[in-house]
ZAVOFI-140576 format. One line per field, with one value per atom (N, C-alpha, C): atom name; y, x, z; residue number from 0; chain. Coordinates in pm, 1 decimal, padded with zeros to 6 digits. Layout:
// residues N
at	[CA, ...]
v	[Y, ...]
u	[X, ...]
w	[Z, ...]
i	[NUM, ...]
ch	[A, ...]
END
This chain:
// residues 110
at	[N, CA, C, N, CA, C, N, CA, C, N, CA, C, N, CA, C, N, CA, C, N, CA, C, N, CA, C, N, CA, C, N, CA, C, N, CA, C, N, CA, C, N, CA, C, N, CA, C, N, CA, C, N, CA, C, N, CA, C, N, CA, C, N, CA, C, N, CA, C, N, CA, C, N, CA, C, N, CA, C, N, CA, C, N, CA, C, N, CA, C, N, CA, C, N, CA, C, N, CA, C, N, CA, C, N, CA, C, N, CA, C, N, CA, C, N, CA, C, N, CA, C, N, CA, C, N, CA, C, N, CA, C, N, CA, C, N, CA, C, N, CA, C, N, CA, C, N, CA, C, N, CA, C, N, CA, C, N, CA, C, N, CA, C, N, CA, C, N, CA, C, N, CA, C, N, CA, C, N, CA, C, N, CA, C, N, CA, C, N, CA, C, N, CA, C, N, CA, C, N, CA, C, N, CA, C, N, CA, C, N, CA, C, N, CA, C, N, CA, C, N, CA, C, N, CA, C, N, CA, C, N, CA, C, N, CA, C, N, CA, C, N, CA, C, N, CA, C, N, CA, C, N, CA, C, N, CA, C, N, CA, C, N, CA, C, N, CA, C, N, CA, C, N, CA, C, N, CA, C, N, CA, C, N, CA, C, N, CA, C, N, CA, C, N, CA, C, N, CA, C, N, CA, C, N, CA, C, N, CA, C, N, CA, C, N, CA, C, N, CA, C, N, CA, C, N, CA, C, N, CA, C, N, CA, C, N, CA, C, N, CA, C, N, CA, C, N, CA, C, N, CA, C, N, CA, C, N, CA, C, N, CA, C, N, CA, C, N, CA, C, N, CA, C, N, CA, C, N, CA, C, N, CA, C]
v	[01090.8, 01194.7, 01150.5, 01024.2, 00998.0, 01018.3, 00943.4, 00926.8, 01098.4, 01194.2, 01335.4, 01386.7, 01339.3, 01387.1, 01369.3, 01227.3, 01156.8, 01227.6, 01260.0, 01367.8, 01428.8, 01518.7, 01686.1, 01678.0, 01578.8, 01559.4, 01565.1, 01459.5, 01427.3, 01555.3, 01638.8, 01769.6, 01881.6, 01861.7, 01969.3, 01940.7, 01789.0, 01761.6, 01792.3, 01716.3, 01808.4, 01977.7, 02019.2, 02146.7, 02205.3, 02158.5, 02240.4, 02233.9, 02072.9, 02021.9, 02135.7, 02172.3, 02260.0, 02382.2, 02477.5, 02589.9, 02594.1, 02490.7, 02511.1, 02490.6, 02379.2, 02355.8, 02442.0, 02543.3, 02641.2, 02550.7, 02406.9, 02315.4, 02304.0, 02210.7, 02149.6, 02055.5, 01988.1, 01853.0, 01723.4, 01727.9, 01633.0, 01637.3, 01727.8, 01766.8, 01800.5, 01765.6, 01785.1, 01639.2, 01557.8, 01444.1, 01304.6, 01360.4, 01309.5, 01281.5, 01396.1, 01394.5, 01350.0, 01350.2, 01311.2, 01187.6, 01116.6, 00978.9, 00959.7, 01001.6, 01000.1, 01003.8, 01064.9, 01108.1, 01006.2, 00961.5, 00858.1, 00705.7, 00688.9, 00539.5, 00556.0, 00699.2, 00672.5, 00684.3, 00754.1, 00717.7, 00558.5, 00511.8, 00373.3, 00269.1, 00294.1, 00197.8, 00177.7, 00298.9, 00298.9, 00282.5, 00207.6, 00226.9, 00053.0, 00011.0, -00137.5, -00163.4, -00268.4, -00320.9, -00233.3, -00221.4, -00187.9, 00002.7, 00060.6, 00185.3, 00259.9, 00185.9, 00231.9, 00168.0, 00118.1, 00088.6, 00176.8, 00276.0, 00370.3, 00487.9, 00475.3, 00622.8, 00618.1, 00489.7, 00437.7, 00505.1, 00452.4, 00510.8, 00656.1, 00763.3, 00905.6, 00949.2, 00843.6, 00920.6, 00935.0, 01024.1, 01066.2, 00887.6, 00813.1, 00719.2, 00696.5, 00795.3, 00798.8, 00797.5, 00927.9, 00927.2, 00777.5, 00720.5, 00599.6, 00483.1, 00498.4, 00375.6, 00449.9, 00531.9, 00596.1, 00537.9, 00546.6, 00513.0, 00343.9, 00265.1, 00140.0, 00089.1, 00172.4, 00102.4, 00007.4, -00085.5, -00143.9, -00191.9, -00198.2, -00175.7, -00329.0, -00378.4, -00533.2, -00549.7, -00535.7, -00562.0, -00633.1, -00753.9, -00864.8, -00797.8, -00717.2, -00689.9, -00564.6, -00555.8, -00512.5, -00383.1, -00288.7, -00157.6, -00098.7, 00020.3, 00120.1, 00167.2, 00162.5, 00235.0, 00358.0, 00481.9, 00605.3, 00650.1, 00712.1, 00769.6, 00972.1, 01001.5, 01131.5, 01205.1, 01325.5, 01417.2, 01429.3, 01408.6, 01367.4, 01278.1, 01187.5, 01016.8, 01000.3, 01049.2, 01066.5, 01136.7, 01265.7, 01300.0, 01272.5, 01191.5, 01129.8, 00956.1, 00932.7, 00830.5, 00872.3, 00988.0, 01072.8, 01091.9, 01165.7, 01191.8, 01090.4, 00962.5, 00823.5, 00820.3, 00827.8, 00818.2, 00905.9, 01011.0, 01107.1, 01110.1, 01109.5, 01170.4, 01331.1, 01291.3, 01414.9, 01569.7, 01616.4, 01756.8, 01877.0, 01983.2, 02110.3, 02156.9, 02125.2, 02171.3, 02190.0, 02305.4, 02280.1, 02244.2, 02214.7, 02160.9, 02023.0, 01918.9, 01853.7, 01728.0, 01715.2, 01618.8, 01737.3, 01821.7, 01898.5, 01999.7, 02030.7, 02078.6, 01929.3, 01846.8, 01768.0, 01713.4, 01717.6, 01653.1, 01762.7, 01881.9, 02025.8, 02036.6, 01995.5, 01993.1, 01898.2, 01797.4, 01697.8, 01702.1, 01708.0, 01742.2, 01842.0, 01990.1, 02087.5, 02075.6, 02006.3, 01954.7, 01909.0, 01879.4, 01886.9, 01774.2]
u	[02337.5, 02313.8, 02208.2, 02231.1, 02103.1, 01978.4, 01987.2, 01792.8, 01755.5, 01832.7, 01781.8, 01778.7, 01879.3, 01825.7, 01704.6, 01659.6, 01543.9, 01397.7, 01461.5, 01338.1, 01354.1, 01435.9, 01421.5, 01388.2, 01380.5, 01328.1, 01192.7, 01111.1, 00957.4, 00896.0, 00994.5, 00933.9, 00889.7, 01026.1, 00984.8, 00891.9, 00889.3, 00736.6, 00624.4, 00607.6, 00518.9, 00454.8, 00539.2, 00548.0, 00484.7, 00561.3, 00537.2, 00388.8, 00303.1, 00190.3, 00126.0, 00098.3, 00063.8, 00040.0, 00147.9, 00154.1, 00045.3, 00045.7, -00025.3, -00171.5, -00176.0, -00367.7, -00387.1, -00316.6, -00349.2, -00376.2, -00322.7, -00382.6, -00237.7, -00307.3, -00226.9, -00158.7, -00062.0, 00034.2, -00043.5, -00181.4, -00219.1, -00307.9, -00352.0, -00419.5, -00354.1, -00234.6, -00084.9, -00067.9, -00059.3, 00027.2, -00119.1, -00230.3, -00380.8, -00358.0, -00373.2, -00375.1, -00234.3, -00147.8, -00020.7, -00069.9, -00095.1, -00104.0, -00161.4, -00268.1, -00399.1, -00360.4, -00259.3, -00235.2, -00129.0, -00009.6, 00099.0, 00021.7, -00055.3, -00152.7, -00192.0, -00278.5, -00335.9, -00244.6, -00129.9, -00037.8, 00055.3, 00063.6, 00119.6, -00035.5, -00131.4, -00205.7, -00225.8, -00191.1, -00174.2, -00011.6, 00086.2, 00181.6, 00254.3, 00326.3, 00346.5, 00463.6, 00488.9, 00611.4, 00744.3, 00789.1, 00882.5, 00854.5, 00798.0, 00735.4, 00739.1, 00646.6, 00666.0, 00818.3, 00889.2, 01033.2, 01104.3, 01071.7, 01148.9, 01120.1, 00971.2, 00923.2, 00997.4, 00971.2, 00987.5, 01160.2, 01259.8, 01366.9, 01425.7, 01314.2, 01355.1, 01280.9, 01229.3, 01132.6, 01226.9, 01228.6, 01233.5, 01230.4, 01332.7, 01281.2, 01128.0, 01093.5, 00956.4, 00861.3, 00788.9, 00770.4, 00729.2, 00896.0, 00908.6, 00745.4, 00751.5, 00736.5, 00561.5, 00538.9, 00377.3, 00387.1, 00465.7, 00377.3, 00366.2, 00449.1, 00457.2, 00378.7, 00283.2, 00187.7, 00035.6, 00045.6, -00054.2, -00059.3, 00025.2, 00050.1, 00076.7, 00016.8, 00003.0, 00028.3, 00155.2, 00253.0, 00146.3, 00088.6, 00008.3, -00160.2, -00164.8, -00285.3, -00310.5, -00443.8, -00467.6, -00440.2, -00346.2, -00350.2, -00473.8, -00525.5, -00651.2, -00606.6, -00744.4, -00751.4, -00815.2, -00725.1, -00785.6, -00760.9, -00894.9, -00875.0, -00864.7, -00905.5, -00941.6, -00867.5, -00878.7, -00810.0, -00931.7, -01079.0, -01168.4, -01171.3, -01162.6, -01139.6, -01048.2, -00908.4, -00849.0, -00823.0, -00901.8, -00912.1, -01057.1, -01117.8, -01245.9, -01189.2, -01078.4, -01034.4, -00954.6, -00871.2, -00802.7, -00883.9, -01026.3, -01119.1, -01181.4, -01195.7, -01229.8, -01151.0, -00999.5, -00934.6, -00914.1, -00951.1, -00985.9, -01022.0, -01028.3, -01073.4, -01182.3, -01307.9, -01363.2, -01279.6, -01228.7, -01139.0, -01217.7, -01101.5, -01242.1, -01170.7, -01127.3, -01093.5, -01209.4, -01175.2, -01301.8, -01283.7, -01137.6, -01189.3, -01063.4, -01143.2, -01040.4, -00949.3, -01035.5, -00935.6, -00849.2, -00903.7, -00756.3, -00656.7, -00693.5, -00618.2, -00528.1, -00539.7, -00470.4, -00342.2, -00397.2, -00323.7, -00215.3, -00265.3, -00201.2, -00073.8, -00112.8, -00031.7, 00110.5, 00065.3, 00160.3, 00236.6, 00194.0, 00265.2, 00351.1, 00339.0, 00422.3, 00472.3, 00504.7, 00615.9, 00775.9, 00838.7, 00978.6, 01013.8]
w	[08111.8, 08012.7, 07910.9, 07871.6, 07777.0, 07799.2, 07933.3, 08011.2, 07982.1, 08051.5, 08028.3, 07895.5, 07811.7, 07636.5, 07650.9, 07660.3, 07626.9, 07648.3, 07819.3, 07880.1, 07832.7, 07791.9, 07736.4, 07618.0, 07523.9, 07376.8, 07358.5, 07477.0, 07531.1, 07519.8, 07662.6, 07685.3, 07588.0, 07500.6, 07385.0, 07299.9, 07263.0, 07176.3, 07237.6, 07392.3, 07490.1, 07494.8, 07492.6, 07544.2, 07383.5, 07281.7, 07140.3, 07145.1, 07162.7, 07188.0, 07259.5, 07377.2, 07488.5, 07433.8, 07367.1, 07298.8, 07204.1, 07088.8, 07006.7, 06978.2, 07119.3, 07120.3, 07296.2, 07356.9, 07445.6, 07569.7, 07604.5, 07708.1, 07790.2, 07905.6, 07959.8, 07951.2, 08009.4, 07963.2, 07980.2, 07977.5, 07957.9, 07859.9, 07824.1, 07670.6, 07561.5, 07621.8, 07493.2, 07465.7, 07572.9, 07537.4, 07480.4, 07499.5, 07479.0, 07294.9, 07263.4, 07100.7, 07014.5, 07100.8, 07061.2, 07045.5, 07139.8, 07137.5, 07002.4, 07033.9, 06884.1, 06754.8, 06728.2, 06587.5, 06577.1, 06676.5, 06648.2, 06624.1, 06689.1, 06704.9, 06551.0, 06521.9, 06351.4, 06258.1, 06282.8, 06180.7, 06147.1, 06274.7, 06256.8, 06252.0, 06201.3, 06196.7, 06015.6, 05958.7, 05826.8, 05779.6, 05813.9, 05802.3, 05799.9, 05685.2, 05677.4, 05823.9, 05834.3, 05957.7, 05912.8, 05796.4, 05745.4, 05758.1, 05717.6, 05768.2, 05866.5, 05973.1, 06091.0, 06144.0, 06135.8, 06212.6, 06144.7, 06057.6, 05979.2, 06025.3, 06068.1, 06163.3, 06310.2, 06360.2, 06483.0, 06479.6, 06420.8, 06461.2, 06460.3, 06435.1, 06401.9, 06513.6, 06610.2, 06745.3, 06852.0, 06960.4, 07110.5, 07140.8, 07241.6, 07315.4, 07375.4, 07415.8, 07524.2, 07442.5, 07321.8, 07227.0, 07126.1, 07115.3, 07034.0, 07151.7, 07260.3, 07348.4, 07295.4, 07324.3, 07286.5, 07105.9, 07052.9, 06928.9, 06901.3, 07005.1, 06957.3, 07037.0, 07188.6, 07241.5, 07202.3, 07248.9, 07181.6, 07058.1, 06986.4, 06821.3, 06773.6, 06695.3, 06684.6, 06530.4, 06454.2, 06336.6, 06248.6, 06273.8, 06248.9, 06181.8, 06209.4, 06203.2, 06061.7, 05982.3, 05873.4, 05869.8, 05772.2, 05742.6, 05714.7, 05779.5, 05772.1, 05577.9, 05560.4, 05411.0, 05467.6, 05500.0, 05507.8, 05342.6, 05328.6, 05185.2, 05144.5, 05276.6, 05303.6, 05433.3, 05399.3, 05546.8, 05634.9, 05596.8, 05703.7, 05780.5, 05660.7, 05759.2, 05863.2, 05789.5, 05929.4, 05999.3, 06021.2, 06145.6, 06216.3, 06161.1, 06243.7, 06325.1, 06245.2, 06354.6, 06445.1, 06401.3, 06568.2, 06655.7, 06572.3, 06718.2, 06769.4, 06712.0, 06807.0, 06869.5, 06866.5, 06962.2, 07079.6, 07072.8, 07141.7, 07282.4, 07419.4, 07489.2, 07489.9, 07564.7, 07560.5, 07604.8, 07528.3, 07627.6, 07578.9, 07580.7, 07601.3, 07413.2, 07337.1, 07214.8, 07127.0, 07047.2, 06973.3, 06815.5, 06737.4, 06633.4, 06679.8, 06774.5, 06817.6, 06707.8, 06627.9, 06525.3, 06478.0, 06431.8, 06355.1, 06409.5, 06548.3, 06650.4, 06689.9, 06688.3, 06747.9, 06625.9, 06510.3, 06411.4, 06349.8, 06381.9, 06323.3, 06491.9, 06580.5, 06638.1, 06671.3, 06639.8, 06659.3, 06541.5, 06397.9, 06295.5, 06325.9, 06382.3, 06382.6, 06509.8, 06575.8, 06686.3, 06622.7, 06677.7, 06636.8, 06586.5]
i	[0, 0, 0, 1, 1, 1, 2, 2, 2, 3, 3, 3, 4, 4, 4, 5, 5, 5, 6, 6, 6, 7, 7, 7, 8, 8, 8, 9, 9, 9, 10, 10, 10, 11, 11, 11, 12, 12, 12, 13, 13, 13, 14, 14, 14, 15, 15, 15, 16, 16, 16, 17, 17, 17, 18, 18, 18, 19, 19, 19, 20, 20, 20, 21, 21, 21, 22, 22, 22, 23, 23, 23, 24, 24, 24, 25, 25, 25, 26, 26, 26, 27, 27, 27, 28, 28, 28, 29, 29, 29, 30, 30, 30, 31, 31, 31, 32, 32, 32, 33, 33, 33, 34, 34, 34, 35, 35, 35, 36, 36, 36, 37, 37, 37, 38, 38, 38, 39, 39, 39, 40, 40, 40, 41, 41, 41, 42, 42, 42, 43, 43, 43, 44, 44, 44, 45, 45, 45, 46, 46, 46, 47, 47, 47, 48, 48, 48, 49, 49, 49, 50, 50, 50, 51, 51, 51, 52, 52, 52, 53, 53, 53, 54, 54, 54, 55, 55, 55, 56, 56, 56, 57, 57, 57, 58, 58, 58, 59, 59, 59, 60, 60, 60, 61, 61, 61, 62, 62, 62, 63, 63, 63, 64, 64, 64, 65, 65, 65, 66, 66, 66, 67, 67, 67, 68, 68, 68, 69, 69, 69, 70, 70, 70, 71, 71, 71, 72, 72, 72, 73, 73, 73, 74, 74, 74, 75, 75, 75, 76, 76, 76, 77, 77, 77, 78, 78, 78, 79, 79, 79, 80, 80, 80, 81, 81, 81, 82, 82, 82, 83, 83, 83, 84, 84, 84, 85, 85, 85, 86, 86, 86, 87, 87, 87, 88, 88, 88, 89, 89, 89, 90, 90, 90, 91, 91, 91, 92, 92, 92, 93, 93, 93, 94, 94, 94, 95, 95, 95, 96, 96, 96, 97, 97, 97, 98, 98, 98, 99, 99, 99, 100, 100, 100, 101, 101, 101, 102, 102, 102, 103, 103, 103, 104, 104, 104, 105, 105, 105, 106, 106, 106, 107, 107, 107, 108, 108, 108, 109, 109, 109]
ch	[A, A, A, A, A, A, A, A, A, A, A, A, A, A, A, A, A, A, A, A, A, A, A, A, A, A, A, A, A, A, A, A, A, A, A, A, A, A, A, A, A, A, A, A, A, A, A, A, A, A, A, A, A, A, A, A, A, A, A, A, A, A, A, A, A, A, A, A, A, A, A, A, A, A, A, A, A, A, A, A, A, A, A, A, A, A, A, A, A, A, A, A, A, A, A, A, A, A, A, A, A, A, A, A, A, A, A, A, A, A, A, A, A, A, A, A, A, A, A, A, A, A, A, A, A, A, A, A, A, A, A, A, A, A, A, A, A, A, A, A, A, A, A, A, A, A, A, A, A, A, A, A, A, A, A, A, A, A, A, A, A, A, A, A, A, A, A, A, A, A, A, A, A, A, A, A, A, A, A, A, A, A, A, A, A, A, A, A, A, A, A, A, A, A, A, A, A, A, A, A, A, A, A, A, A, A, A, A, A, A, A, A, A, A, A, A, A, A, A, A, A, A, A, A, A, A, A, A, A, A, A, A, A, A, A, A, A, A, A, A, A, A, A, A, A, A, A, A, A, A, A, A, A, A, A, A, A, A, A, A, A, A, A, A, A, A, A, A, A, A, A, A, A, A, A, A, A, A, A, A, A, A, A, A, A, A, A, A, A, A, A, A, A, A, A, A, A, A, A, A, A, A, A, A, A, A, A, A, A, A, A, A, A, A, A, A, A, A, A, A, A, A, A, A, A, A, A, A, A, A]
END
């Protein structure tokens, strides 16, 4: 029963993703990534393990990928800035205001 919470938790962040930038499940789960990576890169050890425990298992494993505790917090100072480091993170897809389609989406997910 858990493993399927787990999936069905994914899905609905998924899916909310999909709805709101009009794509497919891989242009859902693209910017997801993007926006969880820039939010835990500004976020102390203590922080993110506070975000980290209110995530979806699967979810949780996407935001802690790659993620190196050790290393310097981003000084974003602006809502430009960071959505110009979402869109570095970005993949080329077909969106057209893709930092803030991506960040407006993952925020209004569940």
């Amino acid at each position: 029963m858990y493993f399927d919470d787990m999936l069905h938790k994914t899905n609905v962040w998924l899916k909310e993703n999909e709805e709101i930038l009009g794509s497919d499940r891989k242009d859902a789960y693209q910017p997801l990534r993007a926006v969880i990576h820039c939010i835990c890169d500004r976020l102390t050890v203590d922080e993110a393990a506070q975000l980290d425990d209110q995530l979806p298992m699967l979810i949780r494993r996407i935001y802690c990928e790659g993620w190196h505790p050790a290393g310097t917090l981003e000084k974003v100072r602006s809502r430009d800035e960071f959505l110009a480091r979402i869109g570095a993170r970005l993949p080329k897809t077909r969106l057209i205001d893709r930092e803030g389609d991506a960040a407006r989406a993952v925020f209004q997910s569940p």
